[in-house]
N, C-alpha and C positions, 0 to 999 in steps of 0.2 A: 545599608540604610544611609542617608544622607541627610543633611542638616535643612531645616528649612531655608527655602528660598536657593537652595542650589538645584540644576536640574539635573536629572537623570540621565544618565548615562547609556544609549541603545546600543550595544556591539555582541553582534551575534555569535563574535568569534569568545566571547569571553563567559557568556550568559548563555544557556541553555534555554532557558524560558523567561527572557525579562518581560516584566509586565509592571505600569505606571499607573499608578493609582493618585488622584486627586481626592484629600481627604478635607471635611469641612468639620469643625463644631461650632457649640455655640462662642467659645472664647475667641479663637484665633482661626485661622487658615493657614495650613500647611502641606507640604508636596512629600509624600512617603513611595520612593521606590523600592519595588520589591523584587529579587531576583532570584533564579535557581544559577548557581554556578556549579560547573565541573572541577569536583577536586581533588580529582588524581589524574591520573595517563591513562588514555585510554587502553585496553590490554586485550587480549583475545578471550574470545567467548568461550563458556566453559561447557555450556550446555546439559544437556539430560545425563552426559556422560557418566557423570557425579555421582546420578543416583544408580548407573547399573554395575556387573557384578569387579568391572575389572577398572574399576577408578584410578587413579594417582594417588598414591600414597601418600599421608599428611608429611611423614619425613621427607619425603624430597622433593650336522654330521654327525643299521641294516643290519637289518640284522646288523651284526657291527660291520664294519668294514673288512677286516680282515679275518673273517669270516669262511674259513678255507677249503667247507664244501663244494663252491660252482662259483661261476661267473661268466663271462663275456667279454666278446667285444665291445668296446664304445669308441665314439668321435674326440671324446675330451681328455685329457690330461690321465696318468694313472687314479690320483685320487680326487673323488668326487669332493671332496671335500675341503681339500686344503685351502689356503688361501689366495685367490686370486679376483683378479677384475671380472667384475659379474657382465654378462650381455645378456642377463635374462628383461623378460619382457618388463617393462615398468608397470607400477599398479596406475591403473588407472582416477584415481583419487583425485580433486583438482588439488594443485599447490597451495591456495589460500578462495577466501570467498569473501562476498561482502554483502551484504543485505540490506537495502534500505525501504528503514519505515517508517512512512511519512504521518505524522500525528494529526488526527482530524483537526480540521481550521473549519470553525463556523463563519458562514457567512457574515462579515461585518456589516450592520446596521448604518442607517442614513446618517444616522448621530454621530458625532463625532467624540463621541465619552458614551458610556454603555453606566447604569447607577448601579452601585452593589450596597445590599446592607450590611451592617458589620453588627456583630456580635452586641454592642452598648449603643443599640441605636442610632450610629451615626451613619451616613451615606457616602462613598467611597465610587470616584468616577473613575471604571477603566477604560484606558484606552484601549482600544486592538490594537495587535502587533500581529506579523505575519511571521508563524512558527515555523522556524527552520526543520528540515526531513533528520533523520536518525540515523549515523552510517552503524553496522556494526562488523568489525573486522577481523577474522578471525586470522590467529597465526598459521602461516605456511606450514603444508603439510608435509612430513619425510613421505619418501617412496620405499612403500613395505614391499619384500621378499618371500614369496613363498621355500621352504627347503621340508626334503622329507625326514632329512637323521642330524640332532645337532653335531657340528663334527668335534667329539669329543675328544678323538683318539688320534686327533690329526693338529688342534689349537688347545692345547696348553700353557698354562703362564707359570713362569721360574721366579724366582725368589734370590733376593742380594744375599751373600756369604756374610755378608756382617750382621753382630746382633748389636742391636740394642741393650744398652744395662739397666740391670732391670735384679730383682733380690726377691725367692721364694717368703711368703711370711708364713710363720709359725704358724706349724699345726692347719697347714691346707691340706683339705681333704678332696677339694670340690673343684672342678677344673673345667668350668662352663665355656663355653663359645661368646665372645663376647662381641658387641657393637652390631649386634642383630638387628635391624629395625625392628618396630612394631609391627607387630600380623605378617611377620614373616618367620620361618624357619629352616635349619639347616639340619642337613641330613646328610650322612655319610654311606655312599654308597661300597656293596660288599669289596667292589675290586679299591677302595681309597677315597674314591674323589668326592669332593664335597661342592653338594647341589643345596639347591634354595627352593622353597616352597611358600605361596602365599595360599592358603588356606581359603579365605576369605574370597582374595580374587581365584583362586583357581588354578594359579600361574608356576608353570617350572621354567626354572632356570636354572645355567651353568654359570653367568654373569652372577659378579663380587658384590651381593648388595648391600655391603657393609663400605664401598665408598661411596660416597655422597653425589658423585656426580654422575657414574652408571648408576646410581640409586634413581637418582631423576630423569634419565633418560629411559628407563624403564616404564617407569613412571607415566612418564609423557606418551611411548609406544604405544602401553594396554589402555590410555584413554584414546590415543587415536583411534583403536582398535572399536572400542565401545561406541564410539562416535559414527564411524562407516558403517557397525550395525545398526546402529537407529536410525540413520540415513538411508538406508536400504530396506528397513522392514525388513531380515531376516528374523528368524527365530531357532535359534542354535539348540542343538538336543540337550536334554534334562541335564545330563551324566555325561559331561565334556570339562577336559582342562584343555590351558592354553600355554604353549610351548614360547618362550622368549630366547633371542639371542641378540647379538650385537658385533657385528663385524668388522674388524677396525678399518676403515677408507679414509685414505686422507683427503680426496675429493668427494665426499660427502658433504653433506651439509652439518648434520653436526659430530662428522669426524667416525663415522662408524652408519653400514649396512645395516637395515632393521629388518632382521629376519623371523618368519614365525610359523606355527603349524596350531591347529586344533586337534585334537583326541575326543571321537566317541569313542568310549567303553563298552557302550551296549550293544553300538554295531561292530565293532571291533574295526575300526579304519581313522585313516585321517583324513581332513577336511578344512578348507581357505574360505575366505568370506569374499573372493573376489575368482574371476573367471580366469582360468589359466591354459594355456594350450599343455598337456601331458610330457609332451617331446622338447620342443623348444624350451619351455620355463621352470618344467619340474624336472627335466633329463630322464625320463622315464625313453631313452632309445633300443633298451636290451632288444626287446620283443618290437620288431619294426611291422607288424599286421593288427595295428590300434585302430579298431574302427568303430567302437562304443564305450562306454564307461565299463561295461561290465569287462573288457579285457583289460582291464588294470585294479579289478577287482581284487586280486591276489596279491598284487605286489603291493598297494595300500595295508591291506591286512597283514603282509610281514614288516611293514615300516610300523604298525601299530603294534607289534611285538618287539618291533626296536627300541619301540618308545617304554615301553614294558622293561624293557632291561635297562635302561639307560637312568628310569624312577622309577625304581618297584615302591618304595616307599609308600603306604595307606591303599593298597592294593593287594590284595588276594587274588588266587587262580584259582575261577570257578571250577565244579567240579567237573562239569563234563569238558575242561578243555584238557583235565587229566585224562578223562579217557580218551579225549581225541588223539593227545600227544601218546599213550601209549599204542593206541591201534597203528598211529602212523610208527611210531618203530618198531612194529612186531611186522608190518606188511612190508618194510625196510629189509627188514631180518631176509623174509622170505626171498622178497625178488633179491638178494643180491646174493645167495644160496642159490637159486636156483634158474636165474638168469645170466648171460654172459655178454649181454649187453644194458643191462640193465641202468636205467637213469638214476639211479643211486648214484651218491658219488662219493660214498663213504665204503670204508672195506666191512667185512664180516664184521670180524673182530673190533673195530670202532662203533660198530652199531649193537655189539654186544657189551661195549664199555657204556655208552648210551641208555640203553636198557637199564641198567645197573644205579647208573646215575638217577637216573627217573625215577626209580623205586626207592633209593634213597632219600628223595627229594621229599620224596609225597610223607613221611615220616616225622617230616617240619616243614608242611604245607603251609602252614602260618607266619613263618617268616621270610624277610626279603630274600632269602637266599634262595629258597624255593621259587620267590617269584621269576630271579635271575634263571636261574636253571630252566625253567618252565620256558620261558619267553624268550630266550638263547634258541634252546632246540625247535620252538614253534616259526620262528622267525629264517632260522636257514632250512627247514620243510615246507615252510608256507611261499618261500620265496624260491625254490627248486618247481613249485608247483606251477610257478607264474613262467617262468623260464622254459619249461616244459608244456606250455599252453593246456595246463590242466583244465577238468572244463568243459574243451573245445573240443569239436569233431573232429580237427587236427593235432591234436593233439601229438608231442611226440612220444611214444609207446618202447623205440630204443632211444639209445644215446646215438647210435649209426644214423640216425633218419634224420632230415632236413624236412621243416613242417611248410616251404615255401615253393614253390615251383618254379623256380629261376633253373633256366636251363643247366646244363652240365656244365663250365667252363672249358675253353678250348685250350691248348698247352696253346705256351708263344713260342716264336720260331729258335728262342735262343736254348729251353732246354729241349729241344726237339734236335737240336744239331749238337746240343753235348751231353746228352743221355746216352747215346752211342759209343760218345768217343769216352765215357767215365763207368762204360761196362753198366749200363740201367742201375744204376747204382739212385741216381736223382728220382727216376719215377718212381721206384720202390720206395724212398723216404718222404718225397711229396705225397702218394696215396698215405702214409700212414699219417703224416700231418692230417691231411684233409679227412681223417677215421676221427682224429678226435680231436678238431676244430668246427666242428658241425655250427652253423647259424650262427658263428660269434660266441658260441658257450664251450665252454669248457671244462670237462672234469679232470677234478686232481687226479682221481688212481690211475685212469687210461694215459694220463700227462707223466707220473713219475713212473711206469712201467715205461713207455715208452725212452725216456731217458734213462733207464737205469738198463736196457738192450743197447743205446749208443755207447753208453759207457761202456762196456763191454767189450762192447764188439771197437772201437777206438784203443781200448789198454793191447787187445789183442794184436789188431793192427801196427803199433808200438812194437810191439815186441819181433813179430816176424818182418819190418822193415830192418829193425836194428840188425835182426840174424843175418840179412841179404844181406846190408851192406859192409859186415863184418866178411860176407862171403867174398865181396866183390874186391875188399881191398886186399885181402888172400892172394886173389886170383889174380890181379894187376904188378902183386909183389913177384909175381912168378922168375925167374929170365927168361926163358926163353917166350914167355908171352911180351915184353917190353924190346922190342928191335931197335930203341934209339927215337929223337923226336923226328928226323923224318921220312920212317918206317911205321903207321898207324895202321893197323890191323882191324877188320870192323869186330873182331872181338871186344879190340879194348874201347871202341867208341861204343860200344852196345852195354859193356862194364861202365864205362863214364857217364850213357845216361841211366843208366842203374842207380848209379850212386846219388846222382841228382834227385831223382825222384823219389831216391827212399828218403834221401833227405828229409823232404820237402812233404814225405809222410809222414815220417816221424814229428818233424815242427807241426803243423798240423794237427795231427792227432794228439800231443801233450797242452798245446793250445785252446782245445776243443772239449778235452779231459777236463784242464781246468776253469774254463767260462763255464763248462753244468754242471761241476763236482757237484752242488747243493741245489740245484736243479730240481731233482724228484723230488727234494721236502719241502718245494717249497707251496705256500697256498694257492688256488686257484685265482686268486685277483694277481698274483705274482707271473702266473705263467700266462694269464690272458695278456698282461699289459707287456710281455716281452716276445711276444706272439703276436702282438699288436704292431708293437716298436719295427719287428720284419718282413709286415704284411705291406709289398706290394701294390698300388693300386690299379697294375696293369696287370703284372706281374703275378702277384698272389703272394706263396709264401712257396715258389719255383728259385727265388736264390738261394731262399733257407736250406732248401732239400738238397740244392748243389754244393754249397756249403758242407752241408754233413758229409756227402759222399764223395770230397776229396779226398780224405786218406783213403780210405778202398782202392780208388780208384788209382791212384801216383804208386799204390802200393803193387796194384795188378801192371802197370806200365812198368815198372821195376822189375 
């Protein structure tokens, strides 16, 4: 307000809505400017986000992985999960917006003062002023990440050796969890690790909500999250949580990947609020004949039993997924009793410890542990089924059968010219490779039988090189076979490359002995990724098979 006889002040950059008003009474005349000004900084709009279910908080990586049923080839790295520079697709979100809303302006009259009454009878002349437009600017938005399994078992955080001093007090009993935010809770899952739960919003996490800064970055994610749903008109199923994580990027924006997934429980799968290619953005390449939704039907539904194990916490296992889990390992039992190719990739006996487990479980249906057990075994049968093109008219029905029609491969001319000369030693170990490397999948039993015959037959090998060449230096010791150096006998050049190549067997075959010693135990993600690691792209896995069948072969030259 200003003193009479001083004039008002018009700057737009300072007043929001200045408006000048000439006021008269009967005593005096004087000049009352009247203004709206902005008095704070402008900030980013907060929107409807507020009111839906996954706001900002007022405080601030299958099944599992190593999962040793089945697996595959992939293009990427052994583990899916670990940490690395993402090239997944960007969400398409814009980075910031801006909105402007221009506020009705009446047309100004001929008059050059407009008369207002005022409350005590007096007359009040406004002037028009021409009303500035309204920007509203919302903050830049992070670029979300779809992922199918948090990777739990691949990023963990370690803790400094030093304590803090610190003095039990008298007569504690009670040993709560402390610096919890509001409406959230921790929970301890059966293998250790302690997860976060927001009730209210919906939300699991493996992120520390007890520091304040990933508290607000959290925060900030599920209102983003809130916000691209009202923006889209989705409407997300009844009975859904929302999966949070946080990547650490140092070229980020705020220093960390915002990763996320949804959970239906009623449909049992998981689901993104934005469009994603399957292959390229979710790594979904096991099964390379993707040609509708419904062929990822299955492996959705074992990520949603991942999800199941990973928070069993405020969840039960309905009853008929007990019976489905039991049928599926009673028809387990059978085909691997009674088949000898059978897509099982568990032995008898592991499916009869299964069974066992199952029946135990259901005993304390009602606790997490149940849930864990339940959702473990649903998770590597429902993801065997996907792998298997369950389902589908192609399905595969043995483990021997390739569900693609890609020609046969042609040998290359390099084992075609040393399969001969190493006694068919290489085609015999390349067909057994290619028995049980079918479409990139791989099972453990046919994987550690098959190494548990190279061993074997390698120790063997070992042994009767040694004998030769124990024979050979016998034989060279003789007299009358040594005439002097130079008197060479093709005896003894036939003894000297004896000796060489049992050598050369025996190095070999101890060399070869110990890179599989642990070989056959090891899990199917284990032998895919070292299967992987020698797979040729011309080639195949023909140096592999050559490889094996050197000692054989230096042994039979011997």
């Amino acid at each position: 307000m200003l003193l009479p006889g001083q004039s008002p002040v018009h700057s737009t950059s300072d007043m929001l809505h200045p408006y000048s008003y000439t006021h008269s009474n009967g005593s005096k005349a004087s000049n009352i400017s009247i203004s709206v000004q902005s008095t704070s900084e402008p900030g980013p709009s907060r929107g409807r986000h507020l009111l839906m279910a996954h706001g900002r908080p007022e405080g601030g990586p299958t099944p599992r992985a190593a999962a040793r049923g089945i697996s595959r080839i992939a293009s990427r790295p052994p583990s899916r999960t670990t940490s690395r520079s993402r090239s997944r697709a960007q969400s398409q979100t814009p980075r910031g917006s801006v909105a402007d809303l221009p506020c009705p302006v009446t047309a100004p009259s001929t008059d050059s003062h407009r008369s207002v009454a005022l409350p005590n009878g007096d007359v009040a002349q406004r002037t028009p002023e021409t009303i500035p437009s309204i920007s509203l600017h919302h903050a830049p938005r992070e670029d979300i990440w779809p992922i199918l399994e948090i990777p739990r078992y691949d990023n963990y955080t370690t803790v400094s050796p030093r304590r803090t001093e610190w003095k039990l007090p008298a007569v504690t009993t009670d040993f709560p969890l402390e610096n919890i935010p509001p409406d959230w809770v921790g929970y301890t899952h059966p293998e250790g690790r302690l997860y976060f739960h927001n009730p209210l919003k919906r939300i699991y996490t493996d992120i520390d909500v007890r520091d304040p800064k990933l508290l607000d970055l959290l925060g900030r994610f599920s209102a983003q999250i809130d916000e691209m749903v009202h923006e889209q008109g989705l409407e997300l199923p009844p009975d859904h949580d929302l999966v949070l994580w946080l990547e650490w990027r140092r070229i980020s924006q705020s220093g960390y990947n915002w990763i996320y997934y949804f959970v239906d429980h009623s449909k049992q799968t998981l689901f993104w609020i934005e469009d994603y290619d399957p292959v390229t953005t979710l790594d979904m390449d096991e099964v390379l004949a993707l040609n509708s939704p419904y062929d990822i039907k299955y492996e959705l539904h074992a990520r949603y039993w991942g999800h199941m194990e990973l928070y069993p916490h405020g969840r039960e296992i309905p009853q008929d997924v007990w019976t489905e889990l039991s049928g599926i390992l009673l028809f387990a039992d059978l085909d691997v009793t009674t088949s000898m190719t059978t897509t099982v990739t568990y032995r008898a006996e592991e499916i009869h410890r299964m069974l066992a487990i199952a029946k135990s479980a259901k005993a304390v249906e009602k606790t997490v542990y149940a849930t864990v057990v339940v959702a473990r075994l649903m998770a590597i049968f429902t993801r065997q089924r996907w792998l298997n093109c369950y389902g589908q008219t192609h399905a595969r029905l043995g483990r021997d059968q390739s569900v693609y029609n890609n020609p046969k491969p042609r040998r290359t001319p390099l084992i075609r010219v040393l399969a001969p000369l190493f006694w068919n030693a290489p085609d015999v170990h390349l067909r057994g490779l290619e028995k049980i490397f079918i479409d990139g999948v791989i099972a453990v039993v046919p994987w550690g039988t098959f190494i548990g015959k190279l061993q074997n037959e390698w120790q063997e090998f070992v042994l009767y090189a040694t004998v030769l060449l124990n024979a050979n230096v016998a034989f060279l010791a003789i007299p009358s076979v040594d005439n002097g150096p130079n008197d060479v006998t093709a005896a003894q050049i036939s003894s000297y490359l004896s000796i060489v190549t049992s050598i050369g067997s025996i190095l070999l075959g101890l060399l070869l002995i110990r890179q599989h010693r642990v070989k056959a135990k090891e899990t199917a993600d284990d032998a895919n990724a070292f299967l992987r690691s020698r797979r040729h792209t011309m080639m195949g896995l023909e140096t592999l098979a050559i490889i094996y069948s050197l000692p054989y072969a230096l042994l039979m030259w011997a």
